[in-house]
N, C-alpha and C positions, 0 to 999 in steps of 0.2 A: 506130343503135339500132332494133331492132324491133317494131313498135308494132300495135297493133288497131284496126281500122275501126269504127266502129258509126253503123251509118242506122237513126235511129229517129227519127220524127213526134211521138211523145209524150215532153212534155217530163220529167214524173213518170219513167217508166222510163228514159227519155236519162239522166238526172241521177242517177238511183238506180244505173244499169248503169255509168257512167262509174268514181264514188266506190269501189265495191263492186270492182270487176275492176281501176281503179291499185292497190285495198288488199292485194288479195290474191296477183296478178300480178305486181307491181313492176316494170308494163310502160306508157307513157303508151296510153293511148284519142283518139283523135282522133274525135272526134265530128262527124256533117253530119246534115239532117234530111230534106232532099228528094231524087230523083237528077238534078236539075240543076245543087245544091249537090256532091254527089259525084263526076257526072262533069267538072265542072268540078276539083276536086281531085284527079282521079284522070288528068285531062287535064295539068295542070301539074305531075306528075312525071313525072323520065323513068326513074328506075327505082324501083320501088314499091321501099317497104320494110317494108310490114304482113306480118306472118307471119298473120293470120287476117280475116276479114268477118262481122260481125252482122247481118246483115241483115233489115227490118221487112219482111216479105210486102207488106202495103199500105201503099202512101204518096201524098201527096197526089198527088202526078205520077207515079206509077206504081201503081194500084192493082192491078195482074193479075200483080205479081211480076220483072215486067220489071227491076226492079233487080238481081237475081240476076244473069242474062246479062252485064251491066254489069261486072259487078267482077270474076266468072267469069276473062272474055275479059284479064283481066291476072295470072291462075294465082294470085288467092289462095282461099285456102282458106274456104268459106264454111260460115257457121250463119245459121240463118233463126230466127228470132224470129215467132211465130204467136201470134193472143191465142187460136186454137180451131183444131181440127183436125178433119176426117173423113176418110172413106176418099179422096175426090178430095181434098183439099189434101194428104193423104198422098203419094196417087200422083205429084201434079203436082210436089209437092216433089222426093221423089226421081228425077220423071225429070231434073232438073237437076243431077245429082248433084254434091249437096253435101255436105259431113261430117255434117250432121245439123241434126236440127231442135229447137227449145226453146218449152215452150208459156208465155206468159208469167203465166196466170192461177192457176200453180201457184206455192205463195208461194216452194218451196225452187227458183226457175228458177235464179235466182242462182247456187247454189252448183251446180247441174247444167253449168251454162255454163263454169266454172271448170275442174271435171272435165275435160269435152269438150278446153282450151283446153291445159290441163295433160297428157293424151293427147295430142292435136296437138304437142307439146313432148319429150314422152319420145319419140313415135313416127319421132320424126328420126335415133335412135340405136338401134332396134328392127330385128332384119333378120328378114324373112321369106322362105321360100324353099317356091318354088312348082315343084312338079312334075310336069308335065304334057305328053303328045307331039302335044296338039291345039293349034296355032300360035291357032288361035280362041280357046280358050278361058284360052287361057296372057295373050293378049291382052287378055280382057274382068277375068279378076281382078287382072293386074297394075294395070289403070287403076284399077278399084275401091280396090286397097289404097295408091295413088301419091294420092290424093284424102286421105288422111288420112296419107301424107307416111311411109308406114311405108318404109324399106332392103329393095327386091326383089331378090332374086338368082332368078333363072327358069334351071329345068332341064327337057329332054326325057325321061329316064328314071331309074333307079332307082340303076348306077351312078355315072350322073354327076351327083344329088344326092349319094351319100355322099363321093363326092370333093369335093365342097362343101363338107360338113360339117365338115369335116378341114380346109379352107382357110377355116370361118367359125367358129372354135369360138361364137361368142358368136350365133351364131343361135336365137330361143326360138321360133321356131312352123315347122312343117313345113306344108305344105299341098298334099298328093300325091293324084291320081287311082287310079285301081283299073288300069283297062283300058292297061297301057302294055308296049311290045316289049321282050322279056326279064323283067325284077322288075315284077309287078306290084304293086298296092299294098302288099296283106296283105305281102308278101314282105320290103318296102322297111321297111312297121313293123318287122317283128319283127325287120330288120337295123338299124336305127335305136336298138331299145332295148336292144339287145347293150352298146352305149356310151354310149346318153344315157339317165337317169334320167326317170319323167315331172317328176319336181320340176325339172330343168332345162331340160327342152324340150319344148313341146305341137305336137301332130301330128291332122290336120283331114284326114279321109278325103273325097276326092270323088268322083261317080259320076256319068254321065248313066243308067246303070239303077238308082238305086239302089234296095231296099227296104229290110226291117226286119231283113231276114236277114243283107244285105249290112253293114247297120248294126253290126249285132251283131258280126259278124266282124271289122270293122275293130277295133272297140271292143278285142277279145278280142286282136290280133295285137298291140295295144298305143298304139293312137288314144282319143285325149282327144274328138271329138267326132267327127258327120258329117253330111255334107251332100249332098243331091239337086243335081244343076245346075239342071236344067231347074226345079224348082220353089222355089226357093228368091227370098225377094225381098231387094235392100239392106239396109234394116235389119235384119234376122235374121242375114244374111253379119257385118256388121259385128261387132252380140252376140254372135255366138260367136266371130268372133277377137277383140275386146275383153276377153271373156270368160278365153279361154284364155292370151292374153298376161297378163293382171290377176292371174291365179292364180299364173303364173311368179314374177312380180313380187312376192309377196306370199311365196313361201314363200322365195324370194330375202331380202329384207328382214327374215324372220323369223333366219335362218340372221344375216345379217349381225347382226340385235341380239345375238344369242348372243356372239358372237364378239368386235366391236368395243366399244369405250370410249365412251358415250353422248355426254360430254363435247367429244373432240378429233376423234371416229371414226378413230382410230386401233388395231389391235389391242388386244384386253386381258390381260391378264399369261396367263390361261389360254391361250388359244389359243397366245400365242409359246410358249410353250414344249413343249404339243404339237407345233406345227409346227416348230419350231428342232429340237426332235429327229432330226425327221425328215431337216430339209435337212441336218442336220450329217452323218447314215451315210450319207445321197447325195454330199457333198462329200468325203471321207474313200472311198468307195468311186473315185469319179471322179478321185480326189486332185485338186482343184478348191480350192485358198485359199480360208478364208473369214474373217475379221473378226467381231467381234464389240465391240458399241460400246456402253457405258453412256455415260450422259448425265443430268445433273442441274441445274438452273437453279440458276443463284447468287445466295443472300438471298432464295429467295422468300421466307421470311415473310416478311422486311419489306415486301413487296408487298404482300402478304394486311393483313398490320396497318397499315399508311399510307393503300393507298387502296382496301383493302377490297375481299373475294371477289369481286366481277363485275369489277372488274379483273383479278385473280388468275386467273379462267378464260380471260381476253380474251388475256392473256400465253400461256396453256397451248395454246387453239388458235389466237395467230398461231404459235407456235413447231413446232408438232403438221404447219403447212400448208410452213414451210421446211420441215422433216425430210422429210416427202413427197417434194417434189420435190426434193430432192436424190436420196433414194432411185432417183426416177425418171430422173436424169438420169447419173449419178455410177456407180452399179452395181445388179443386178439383186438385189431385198432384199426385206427390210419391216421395218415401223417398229412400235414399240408403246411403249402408257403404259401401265408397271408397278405406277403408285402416286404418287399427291400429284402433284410433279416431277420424278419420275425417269423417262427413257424407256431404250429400247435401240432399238439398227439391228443389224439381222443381214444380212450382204452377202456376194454370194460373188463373187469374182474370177476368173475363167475365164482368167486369161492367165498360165500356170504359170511361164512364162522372166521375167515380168517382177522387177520389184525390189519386190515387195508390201508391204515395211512401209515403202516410202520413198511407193510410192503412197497407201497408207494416212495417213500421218503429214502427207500433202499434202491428201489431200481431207477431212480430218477437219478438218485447220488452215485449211483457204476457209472450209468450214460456218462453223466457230466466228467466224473473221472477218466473215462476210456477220452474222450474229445480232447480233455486236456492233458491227457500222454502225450495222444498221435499229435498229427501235425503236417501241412504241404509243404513238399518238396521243392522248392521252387527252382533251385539247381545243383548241381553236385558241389561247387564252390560257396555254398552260405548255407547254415545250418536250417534246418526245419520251422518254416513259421507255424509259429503257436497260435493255436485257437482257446477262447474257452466261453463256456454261453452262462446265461442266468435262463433261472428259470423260475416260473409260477405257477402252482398246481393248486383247485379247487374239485370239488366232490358233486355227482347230483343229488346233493341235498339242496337244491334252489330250486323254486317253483319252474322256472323256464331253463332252457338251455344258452338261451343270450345273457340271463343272468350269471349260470355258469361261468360259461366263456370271462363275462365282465370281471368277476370274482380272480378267475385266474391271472386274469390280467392286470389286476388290482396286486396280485402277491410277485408277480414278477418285477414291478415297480420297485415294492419293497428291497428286492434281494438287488437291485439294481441300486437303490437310494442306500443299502448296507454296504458294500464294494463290491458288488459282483462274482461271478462264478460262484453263485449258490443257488441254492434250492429253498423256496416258501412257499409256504403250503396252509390250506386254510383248513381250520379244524370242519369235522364231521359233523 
């Protein structure tokens, strides 16, 4: 398990910082107070397993910061803890570069520290892709952005970023130079937002000439922000890719509440059926099989009425996280809550020779089996409540996809009006 360092002298914030970051985190804190305590812990392992470091600037044995270098030299990731700051503790900080620094005499440091730690954590799944034909400078920012643990993919020019692009769909920051052979920058934006949205992807113009002019033009080609090389220091680099991922992230999230069921985070009734529309005249043009699967838990009320709604939701999203991964494992889909307990799986089969409703009739029948194994825990003293669903599956052999849908819904009746916990399916 991965856990956080924190070296701090005072016992008040040690104790406060420990409490405060298990509660939030749900990650253990190991605490030590000097860096003889430290490197002594950090001497007898042999392969760390802190994902981050807090570190107090002064400590009784190390007042000049010397702790930093200390934990550095085992590649975790460090924040420094300051009770004040100037421009040289600023400077000195960052020449060590670290992820960042927290002033503690600010009351909200706490939840700042959080932030930071929680970035550190998204940042591991974040790609960034840096485009640049200066070996230097491709150099100096990929260290900078590897320091807070973000996914660098580094390119020399303008082509062979967009072939990137194309092999990373889920890249959200660009971070391209002006000056490079063949596409220069400008050129690179405005081929860049041919296909990506700024709501999907932010792009960081850099320059060693730059001005306000050169600014503007990036801006205008279709750049979210820009930067000078030569005069730009760490913390401001950071803020604006912080910045610019944060925003992704946010209209990402936004889009996602729209869409998903707050409950299971599973689609919600609107979007599947926009989108089921869709995949149906895609599967249907492709002639690609596709299924379609109603789904309804058996007796919930008496769930709801026995042991009452937080149970009732606890059953909806362990059931919401099997359907998932089957989804993910079984065939290419998606899953949604329609309403109360009923879901639907929309899935398409790409393998036109096979025997699809004997496939179908098989991986519909594991699901329903695996569901009706497991079971919620509800406490150590009463055994495992039992789930088990019915279900109804229909094919796009129907002219519409409402019809579909109707069909499926028409065979889960059946297995419902049969006794339940089964599977019907309508012929091809």
């Amino acid at each position: 398990m991965k856990r956080i360092l924190l070296v701090e002298s005072n016992p008040q914030i040690g104790k406060g910082a420990v409490e405060k970051l298990e509660a939030k985190l749900k990650m253990p804190v190991v605490w030590t107070k000097t860096l003889s305590e430290t490197d002594q812990l950090l001497s007898s392992e042999e392969d760390s397993s802190f994902f981050a470091a807090i570190l107090n600037l002064v400590l009784p044995d190390a007042p000049n910061g010397e702790i930093i270098d200390r934990v550095a030299k085992n590649h975790i990731p460090v924040i420094v803890f300051t009770a004040s700051v100037s421009n040289a503790i600023r400077k000195f900080i960052w020449s060590k570069k670290v992820v960042d620094y927290v002033v503690t005499d600010d009351p909200s440091y706490i939840d700042y520290l959080v932030q930071i730690l929680n970035r550190l954590i998204a940042n591991r799944k974040t790609k960034i892709l840096l485009v640049d034909d200066s070996s230097f400078f491709r150099k100096i920012l990929s260290e900078l952005l590897d320091i807070h643990r973000y996914k660098i993919i580094a390119t020399t020019q303008g082509e062979e970023a967009l072939r990137a692009l194309k092999q990373h769909p889920d890249i959200k920051l660009v971070i391209t130079d002006y000056y490079m052979p063949g596409m220069n920058g400008y050129d690179l934006c405005q081929k860049i937002r041919e296909t990506h949205k700024k709501e999907d992807l932010a792009i960081i113009g850099i320059s060693s000439e730059g001005n306000s002019e050169m600014a503007a033009r990036f801006i205008k080609s279709g750049a979210n922000d820009f930067i000078v090389k030569q005069s730009f220091i760490m913390e401001e680099f950071y803020c604006r890719v912080t910045q610019c991922i944060e925003n992704i992230n946010l209209i990402q999230m936004t889009k996602e509440t729209a869409i998903k069921d707050f409950l299971t985070n599973l689609y919600n009734r609107r979007y599947f059926f926009d989108q089921g529309k869709q995949s149906f005249i895609t599967s249907l043009s492709k002639r690609h099989p596709m299924a379609c699967a109603m789904l309804d838990i058996d007796h919930f009320k008496q769930v709801n009425d026995t042991h009452g709604h937080d149970t009732g939701d606890r059953v909806l999203q362990y059931l919401s996280t099997i359907l998932l991964d089957f989804v993910d494992t079984w065939a290419e889909g998606m899953v949604a809550r329609l309403g109360g307990e009923e879901f639907c799986i929309l899935v398409q089969l790409k393998d036109k020779n096979a025997n699809i409703e004997a496939a179908v009739i098989k991986g519909f029948n594991d699901l329903r089996e695996k569901i009706q194994a497991g079971g919620i825990q509800l406490n150590t003293k009463r055994p495992l409540l039992k789930i088990t669903m019915s279900m109804g599956i229909s094919f796009n052999s129907h002219t519409t996809f409402d019809q579909m849908v109707k069909a499926a819904d028409e065979q889960l009746y059946k297995a419902k009006e049969n006794g339940r916990n089964q599977v019907v399916l309508t012929k091809r």
